[in-house]
mmCIF file of the C-alpha atoms, coordinates in Angstrom:
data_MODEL
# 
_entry.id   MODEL 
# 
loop_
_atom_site.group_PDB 
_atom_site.id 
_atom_site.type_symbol 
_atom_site.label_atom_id 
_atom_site.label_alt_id 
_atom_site.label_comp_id 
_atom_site.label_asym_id 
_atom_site.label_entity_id 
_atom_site.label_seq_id 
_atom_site.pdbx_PDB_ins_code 
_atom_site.Cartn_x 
_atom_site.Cartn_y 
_atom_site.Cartn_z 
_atom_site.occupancy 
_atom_site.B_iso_or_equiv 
_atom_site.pdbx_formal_charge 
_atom_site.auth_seq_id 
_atom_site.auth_comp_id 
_atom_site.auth_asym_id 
_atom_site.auth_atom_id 
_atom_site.pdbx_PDB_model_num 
ATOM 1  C CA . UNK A 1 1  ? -22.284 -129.646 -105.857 1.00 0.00 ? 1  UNK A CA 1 
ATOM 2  C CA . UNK A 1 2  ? -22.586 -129.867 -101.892 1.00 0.00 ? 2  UNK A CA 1 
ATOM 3  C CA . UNK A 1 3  ? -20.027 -132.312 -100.564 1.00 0.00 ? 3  UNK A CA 1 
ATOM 4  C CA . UNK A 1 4  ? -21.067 -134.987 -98.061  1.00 0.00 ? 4  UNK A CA 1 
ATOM 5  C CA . UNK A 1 5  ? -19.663 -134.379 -94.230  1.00 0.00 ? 5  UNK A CA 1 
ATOM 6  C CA . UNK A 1 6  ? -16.921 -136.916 -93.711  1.00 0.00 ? 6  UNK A CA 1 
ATOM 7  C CA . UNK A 1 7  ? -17.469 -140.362 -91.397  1.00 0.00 ? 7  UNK A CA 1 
ATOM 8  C CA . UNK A 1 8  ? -18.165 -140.285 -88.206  1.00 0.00 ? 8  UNK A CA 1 
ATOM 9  C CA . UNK A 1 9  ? -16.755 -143.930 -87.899  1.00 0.00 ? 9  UNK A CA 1 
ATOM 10 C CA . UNK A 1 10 ? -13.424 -143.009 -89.581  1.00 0.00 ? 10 UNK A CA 1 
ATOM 11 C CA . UNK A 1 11 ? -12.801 -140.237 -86.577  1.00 0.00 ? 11 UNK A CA 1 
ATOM 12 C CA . UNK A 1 12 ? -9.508  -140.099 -84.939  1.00 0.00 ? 12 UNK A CA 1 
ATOM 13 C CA . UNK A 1 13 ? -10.376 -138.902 -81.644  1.00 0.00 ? 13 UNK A CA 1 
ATOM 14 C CA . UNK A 1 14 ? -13.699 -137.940 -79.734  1.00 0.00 ? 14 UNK A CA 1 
ATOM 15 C CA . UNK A 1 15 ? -13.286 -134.123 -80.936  1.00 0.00 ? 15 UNK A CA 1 
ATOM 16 C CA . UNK A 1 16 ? -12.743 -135.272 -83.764  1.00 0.00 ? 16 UNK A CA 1 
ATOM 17 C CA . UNK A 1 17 ? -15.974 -137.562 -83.625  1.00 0.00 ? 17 UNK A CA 1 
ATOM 18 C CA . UNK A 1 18 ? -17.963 -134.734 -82.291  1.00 0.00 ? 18 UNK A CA 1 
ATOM 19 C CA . UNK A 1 19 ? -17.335 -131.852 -85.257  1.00 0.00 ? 19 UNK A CA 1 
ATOM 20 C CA . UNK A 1 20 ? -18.223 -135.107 -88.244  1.00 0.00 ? 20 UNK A CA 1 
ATOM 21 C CA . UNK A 1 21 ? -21.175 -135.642 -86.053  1.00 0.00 ? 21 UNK A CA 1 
ATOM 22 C CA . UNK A 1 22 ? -22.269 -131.609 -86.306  1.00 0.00 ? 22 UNK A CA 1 
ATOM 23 C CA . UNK A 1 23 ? -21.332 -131.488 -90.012  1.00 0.00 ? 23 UNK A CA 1 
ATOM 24 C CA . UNK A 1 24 ? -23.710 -134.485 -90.431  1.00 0.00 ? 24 UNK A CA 1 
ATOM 25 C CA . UNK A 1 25 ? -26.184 -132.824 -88.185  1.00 0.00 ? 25 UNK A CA 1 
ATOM 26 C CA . UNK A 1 26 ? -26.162 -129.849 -90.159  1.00 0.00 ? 26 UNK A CA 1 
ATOM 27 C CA . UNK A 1 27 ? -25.605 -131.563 -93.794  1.00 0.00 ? 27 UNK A CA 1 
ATOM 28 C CA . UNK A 1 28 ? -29.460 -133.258 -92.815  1.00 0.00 ? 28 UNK A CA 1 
ATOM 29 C CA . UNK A 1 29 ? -31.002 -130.785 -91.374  1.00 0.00 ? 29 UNK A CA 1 
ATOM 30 C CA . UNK A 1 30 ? -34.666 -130.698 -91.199  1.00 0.00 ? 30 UNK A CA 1 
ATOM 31 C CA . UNK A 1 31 ? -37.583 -131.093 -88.821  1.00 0.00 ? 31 UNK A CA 1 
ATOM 32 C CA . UNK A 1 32 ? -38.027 -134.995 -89.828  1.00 0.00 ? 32 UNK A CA 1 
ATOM 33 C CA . UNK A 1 33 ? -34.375 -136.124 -89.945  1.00 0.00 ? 33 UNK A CA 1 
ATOM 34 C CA . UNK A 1 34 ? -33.670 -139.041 -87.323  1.00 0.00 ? 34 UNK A CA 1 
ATOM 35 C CA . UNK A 1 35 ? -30.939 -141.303 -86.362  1.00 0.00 ? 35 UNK A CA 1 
ATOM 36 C CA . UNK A 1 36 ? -31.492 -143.256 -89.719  1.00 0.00 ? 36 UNK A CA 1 
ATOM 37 C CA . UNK A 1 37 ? -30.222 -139.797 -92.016  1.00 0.00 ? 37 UNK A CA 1 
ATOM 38 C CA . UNK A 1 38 ? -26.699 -140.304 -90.276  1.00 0.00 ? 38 UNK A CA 1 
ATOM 39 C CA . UNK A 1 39 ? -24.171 -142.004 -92.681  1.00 0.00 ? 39 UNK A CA 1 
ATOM 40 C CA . UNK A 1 40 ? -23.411 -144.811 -89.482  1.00 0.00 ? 40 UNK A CA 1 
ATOM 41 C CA . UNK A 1 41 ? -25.449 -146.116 -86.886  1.00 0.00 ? 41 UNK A CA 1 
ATOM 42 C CA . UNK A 1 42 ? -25.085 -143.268 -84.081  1.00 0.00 ? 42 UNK A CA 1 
ATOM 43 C CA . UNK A 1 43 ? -25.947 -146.019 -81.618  1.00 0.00 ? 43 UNK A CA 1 
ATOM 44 C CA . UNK A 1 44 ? -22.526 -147.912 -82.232  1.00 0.00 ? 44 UNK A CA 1 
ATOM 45 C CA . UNK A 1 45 ? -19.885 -144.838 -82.259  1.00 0.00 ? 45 UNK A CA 1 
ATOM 46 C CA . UNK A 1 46 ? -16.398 -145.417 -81.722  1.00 0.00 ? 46 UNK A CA 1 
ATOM 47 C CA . UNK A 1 47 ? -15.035 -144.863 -77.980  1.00 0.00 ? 47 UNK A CA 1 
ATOM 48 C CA . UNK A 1 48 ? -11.828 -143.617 -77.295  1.00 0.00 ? 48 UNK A CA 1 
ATOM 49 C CA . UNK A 1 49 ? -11.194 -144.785 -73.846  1.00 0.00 ? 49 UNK A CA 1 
ATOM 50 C CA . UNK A 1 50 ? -10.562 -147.636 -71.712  1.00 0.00 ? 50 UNK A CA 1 
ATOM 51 C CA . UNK A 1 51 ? -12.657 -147.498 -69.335  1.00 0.00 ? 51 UNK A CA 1 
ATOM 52 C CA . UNK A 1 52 ? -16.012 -148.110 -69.503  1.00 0.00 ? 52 UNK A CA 1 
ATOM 53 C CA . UNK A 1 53 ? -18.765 -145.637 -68.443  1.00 0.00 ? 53 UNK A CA 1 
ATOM 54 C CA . UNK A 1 54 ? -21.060 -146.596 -66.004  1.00 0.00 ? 54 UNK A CA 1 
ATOM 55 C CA . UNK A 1 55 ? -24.159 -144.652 -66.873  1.00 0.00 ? 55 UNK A CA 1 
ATOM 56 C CA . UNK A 1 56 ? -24.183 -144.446 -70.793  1.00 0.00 ? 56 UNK A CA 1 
ATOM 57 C CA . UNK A 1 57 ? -27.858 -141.967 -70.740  1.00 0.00 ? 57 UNK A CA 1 
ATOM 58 C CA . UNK A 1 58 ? -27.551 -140.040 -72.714  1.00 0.00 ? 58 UNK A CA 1 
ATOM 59 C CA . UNK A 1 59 ? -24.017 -140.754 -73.481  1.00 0.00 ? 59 UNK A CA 1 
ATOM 60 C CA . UNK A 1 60 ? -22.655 -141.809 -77.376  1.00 0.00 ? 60 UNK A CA 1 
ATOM 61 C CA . UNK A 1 61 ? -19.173 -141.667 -76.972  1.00 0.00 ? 61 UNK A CA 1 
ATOM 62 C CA . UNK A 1 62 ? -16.367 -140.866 -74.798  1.00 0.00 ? 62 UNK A CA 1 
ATOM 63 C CA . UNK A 1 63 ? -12.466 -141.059 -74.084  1.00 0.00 ? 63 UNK A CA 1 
ATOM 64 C CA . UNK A 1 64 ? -10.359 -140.631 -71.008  1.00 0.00 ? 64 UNK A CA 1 
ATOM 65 C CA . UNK A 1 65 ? -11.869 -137.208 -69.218  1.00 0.00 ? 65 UNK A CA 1 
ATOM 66 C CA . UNK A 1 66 ? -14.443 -136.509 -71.054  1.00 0.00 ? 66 UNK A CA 1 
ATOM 67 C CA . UNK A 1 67 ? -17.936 -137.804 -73.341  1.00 0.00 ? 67 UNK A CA 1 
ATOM 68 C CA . UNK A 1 68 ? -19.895 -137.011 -75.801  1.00 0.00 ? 68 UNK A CA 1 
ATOM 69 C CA . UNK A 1 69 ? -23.708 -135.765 -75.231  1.00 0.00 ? 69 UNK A CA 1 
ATOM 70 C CA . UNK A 1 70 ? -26.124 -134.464 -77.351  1.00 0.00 ? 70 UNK A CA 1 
ATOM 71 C CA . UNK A 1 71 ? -29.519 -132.422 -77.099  1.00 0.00 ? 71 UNK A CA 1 
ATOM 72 C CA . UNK A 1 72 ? -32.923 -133.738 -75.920  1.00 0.00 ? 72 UNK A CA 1 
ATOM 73 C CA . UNK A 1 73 ? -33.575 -135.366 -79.557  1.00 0.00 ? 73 UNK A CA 1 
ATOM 74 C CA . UNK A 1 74 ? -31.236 -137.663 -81.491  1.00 0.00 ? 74 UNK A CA 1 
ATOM 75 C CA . UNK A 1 75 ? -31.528 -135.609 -84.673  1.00 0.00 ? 75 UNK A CA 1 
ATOM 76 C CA . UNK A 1 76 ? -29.628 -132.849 -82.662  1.00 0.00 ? 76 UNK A CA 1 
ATOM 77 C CA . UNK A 1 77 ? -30.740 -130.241 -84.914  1.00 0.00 ? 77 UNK A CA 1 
ATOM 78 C CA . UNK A 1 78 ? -31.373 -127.656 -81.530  1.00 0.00 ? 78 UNK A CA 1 
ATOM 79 C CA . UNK A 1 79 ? -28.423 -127.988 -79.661  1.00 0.00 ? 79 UNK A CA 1 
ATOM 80 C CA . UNK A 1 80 ? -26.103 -130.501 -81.637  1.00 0.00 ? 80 UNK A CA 1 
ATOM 81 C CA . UNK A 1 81 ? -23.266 -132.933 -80.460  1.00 0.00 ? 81 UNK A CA 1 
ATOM 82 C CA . UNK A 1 82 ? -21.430 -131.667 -77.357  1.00 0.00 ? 82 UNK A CA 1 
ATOM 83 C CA . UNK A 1 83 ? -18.398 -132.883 -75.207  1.00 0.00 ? 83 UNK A CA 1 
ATOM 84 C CA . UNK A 1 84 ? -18.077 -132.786 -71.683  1.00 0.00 ? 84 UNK A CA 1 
ATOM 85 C CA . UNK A 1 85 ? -16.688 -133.537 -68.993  1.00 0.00 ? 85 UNK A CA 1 
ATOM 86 C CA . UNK A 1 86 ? -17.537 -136.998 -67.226  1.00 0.00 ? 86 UNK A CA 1 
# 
């Protein structure tokens, strides 16, 4: 029996966030998966920062130094959930 990724929403921190976010991303895998196949609504992630971001494009998540991107699709399936630095 295949175990289900643990939830994004339950993440600690935004590295944290990020690796749930590529076990989902590869637990769902497939050429139709979408937004909808994540256990949580990717739209409303946890932040882990005070300050706000100005420009949120592209953007799902972020903390102190740095945010969370991810590839040119929301399924992430090509390049899946990245940090970097904002």
């Amino acid at each position: 029996m295949i175990e289900e990724p643990r939830d994004p929403m339950t993440a600690i921190d935004l590295f944290d966030l990020c690796e749930r976010l590529n076990e989902w991303a590869e637990h769902i895998d497939s050429d139709e998966n979408d937004a909808t196949d994540y256990p949580c609504d990717v739209t409303s992630l946890p932040t882990f920062g005070d300050d706000d971001i100005e420009d949120t494009t592209d953007v799902w998540s972020w903390d102190a130094t740095q945010k969370l991107v991810s590839g040119p699709q929301i399924s992430v399936t090509m390049d899946g959930w990245k940090i970097v630095d904002r």
